[in-house]
N, C-alpha and C positions, 0 to 999 in steps of 0.2 A: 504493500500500500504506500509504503515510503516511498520506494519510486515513481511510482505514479504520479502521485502528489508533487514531486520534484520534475517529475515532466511534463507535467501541464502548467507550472509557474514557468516554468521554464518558456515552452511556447507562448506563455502570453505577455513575456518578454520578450520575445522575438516579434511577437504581435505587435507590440512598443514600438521597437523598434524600423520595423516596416514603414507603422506611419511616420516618425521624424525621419525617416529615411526619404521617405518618398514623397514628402509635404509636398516639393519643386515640383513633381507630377502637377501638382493643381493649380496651383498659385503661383510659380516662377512668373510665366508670365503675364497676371494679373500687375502684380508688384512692379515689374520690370516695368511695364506703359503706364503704373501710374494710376491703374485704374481702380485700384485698393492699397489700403495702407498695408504692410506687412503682417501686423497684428490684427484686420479685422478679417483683411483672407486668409491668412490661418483657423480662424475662428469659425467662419462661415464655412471650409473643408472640413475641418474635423465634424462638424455638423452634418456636412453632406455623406462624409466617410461610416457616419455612426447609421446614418439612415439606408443606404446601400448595401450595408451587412447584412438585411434579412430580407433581399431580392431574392434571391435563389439559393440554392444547394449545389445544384449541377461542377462550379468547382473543385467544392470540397469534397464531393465524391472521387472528380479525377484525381487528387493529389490523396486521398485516403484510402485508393484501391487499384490506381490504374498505373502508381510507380513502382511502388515496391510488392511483394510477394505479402499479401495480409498475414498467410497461413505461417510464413514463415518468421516474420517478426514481432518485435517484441518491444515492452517501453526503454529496455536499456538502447534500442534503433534509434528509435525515434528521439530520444533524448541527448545522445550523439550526433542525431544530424541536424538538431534544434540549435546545439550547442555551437558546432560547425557553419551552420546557417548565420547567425548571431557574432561570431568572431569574423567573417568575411562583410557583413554588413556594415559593423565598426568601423574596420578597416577602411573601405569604401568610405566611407564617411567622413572619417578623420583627410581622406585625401581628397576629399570633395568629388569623387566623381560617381556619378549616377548610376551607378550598376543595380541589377535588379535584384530585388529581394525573394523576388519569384524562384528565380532561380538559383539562388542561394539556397534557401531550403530544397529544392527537388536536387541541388547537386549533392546537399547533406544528407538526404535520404536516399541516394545512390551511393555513397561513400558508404555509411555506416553499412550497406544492405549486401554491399561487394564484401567488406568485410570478417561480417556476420555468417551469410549465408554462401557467398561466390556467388558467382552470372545468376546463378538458377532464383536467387533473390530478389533481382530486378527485371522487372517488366518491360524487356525494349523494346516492342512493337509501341507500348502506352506513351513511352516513352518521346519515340519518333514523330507518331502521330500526333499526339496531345500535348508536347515541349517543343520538340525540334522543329517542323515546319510551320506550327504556328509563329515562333520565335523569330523565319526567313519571310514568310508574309506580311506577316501582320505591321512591324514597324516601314515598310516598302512601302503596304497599302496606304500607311499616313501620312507617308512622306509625298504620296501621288494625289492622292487628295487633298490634304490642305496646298497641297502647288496648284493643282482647278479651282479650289473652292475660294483661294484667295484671287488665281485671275477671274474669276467672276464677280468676288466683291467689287474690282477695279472697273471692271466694264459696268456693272450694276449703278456704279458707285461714282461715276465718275464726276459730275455733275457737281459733286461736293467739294469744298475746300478741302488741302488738308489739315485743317485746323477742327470745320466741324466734324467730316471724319474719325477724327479720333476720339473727340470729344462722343459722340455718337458710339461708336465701339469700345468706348470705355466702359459705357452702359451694356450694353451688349457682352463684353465680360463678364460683371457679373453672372449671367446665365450662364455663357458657356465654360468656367469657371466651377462653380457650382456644378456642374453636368461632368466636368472631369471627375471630382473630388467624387461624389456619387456613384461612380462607376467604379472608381478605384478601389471605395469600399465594397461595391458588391463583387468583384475580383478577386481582391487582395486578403480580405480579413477572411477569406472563404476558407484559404491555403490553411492557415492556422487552425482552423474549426478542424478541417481534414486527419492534420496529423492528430488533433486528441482527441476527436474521435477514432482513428487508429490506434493510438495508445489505449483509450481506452476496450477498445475490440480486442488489442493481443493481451491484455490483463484480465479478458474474461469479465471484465465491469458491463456490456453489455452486450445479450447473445446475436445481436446481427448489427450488420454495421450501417447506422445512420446518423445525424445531428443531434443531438439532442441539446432542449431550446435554452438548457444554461448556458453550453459550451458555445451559440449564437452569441446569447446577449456578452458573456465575457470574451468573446472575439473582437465583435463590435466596439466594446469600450473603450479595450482595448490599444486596437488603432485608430480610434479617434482621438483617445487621450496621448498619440505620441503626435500625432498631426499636428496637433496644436503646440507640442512639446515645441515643432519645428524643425527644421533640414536648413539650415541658413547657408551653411557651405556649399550645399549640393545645388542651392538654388540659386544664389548666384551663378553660378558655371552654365543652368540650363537657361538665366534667365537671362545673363547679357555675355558669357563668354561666346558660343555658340553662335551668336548672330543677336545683333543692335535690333530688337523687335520693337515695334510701334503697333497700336491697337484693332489695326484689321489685321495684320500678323497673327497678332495674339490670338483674336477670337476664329480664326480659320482655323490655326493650329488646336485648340483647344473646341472647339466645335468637330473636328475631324476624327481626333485622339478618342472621344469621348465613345463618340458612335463604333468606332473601331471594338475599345473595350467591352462596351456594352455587347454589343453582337458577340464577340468571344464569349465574354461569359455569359450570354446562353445556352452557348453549345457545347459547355463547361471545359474551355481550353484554360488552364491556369498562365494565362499571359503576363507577360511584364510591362508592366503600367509605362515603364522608364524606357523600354525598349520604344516603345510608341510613341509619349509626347517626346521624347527625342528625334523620331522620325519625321512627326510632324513640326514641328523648330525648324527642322533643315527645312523641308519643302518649301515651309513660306517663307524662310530667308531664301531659297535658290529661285524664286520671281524677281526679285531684284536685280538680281546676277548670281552667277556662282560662285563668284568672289566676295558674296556678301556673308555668305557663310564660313564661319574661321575651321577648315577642313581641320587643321592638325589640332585645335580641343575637340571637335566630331571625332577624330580617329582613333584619339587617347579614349573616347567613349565606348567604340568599337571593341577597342581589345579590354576595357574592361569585361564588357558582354560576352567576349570567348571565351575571360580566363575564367570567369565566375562558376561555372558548372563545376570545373576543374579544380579549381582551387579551395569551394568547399566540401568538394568532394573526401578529397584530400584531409583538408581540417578535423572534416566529422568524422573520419576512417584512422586518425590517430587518436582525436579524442575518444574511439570506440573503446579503447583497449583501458585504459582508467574509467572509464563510466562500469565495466563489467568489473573492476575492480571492486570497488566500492558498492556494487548494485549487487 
């Protein structure tokens, strides 16, 4: 029971840190144009992040049955790759750059499951399907969208100065702002729900594996409560390293990301929120030119998103061997 117990704070530590990990997702570029103070779009995500928690399930089924082998694991797994998840996030963190938390935990849950069990542990059809091609999509699709959806702002739009322009899509922010943060909670806080409910499945706490509506609400709180905590690092890099965004930038980018996420998690693909509004950044900076876009902080973004599976794979597959210790 002690374990257990130590792997679901655990997770909902990780759940923490997801949202100040990933605030920049919602609000970079809010704050960047101007169109919210730093502290009221923090305020107003975590809100939106706390209400998108109890959209659906469909994620946290994928990441609580469709990575690792259920039959074969166990809470000292999962508390190793929470753990793993959690020390790569940091990291990330500490160096400001936006890599995903998504996949942070699913590379910790490959690590500890390689392990624990070898190959026969993990799931890599679930894998392929449900990580890796969505992970090649998905941030493309938004980088091609918000590059249409903002030349059509312009053709739509043109009419307008650029003064009221912005002043116009600063309002407009708000919305599409709010509609990130919102998605990203029905995404992100999902992951976490997944793993304890897995924990809770290989402890035998309950006989078939589904959400049950505390391990919701403490997801939820969860990453709302780190939302607001903040990502100040991460959000400058996505909010003006990246590309000098102005407010139909903003709101393409963040109108685009939104709808991306959302459709993913329907169809319960546990995507990276970072991987997307990053792709959409670039798109609506490459309308401008493609010089508008500062390629080499993008690329430092890139290879964090390669190392990330890898490197907490790794983390959690050494932390495995002291968690069995002690556990």
């Amino acid at each position: 029971m002690t374990l257990l117990v130590v792997t679901i704070v655990v997770a909902l530590v990780f759940d923490f840190t997801n949202g100040f990990h990933d605030t920049a997702n919602a609000v970079a570029t809010s704050v960047s144009t101007r169109a919210l103070s730093p502290r009221l779009a923090v305020a107003i995500a975590a809100v939106a992040n706390l209400g998108g928690a109890f959209v659906t399930t469909a994620v946290a089924k994928t990441v609580g049955k469709g990575i690792i082998d259920t039959g074969l694991a166990n809470p000292r797994t999962v508390l190793a790759a929470v753990l793993g998840a959690i020390a790569w996030n940091l990291l990330t963190w500490w160096l400001g750059l936006p890599s995903s938390s998504s996949h942070a935990l699913i590379g910790g849950l490959i690590g500890a499951a390689l392990v624990q069990s070898g190959e026969k542990g993990v799931e890599w059809h679930g894998i392929a399907h449900k990580v890796v091609i969505p992970a090649l999509w998905a941030p493309t699709v938004a980088f091609v969208g918000a590059f249409l959806v903002l030349l059509g702002i312009f053709w739509a739009f043109q009419w307008m100065t650029p003064g009221l322009a912005n002043r116009s899509f600063r309002l407009g922010q708000l919305v599409s702002g709010t509609w990130v943060a919102f998605t990203h909670g029905a995404n992100d806080a999902q992951k976490t729900m997944g793993v304890i409910a897995l924990a809770l499945y290989a402890n035998g706490s309950i006989d078939s594996f589904y959400i049950p509506t505390w391990v919701k609400i403490a997801a939820a709180v969860s990453i709302a409560a780190g939302t607001y905590a903040g990502g100040w690092r991460i959000m400058r890099t996505l909010g003006q390293r990246v590309f000098q965004m102005d407010a139909p930038a903003g709101f393409a980018a963040q109108a685009t990301s939104g709808a991306v996420i959302y459709i993913s998690t329907h169809y319960g693909y546990p995507l990276s929120t970072t991987h997307v509004v990053s792709g959409a950044v670039m798109g609506a900076g490459a309308t401008k030119r493609l010089s508008a876009v500062r390629w080499g902080v993008a690329g430092n973004i890139v290879i964090a998103w390669v190392l990330t599976i890898p490197a907490a794979a790794l983390v959690a597959a050494a932390v495995w061997f002291p968690v069995k210790a002690v556990f």
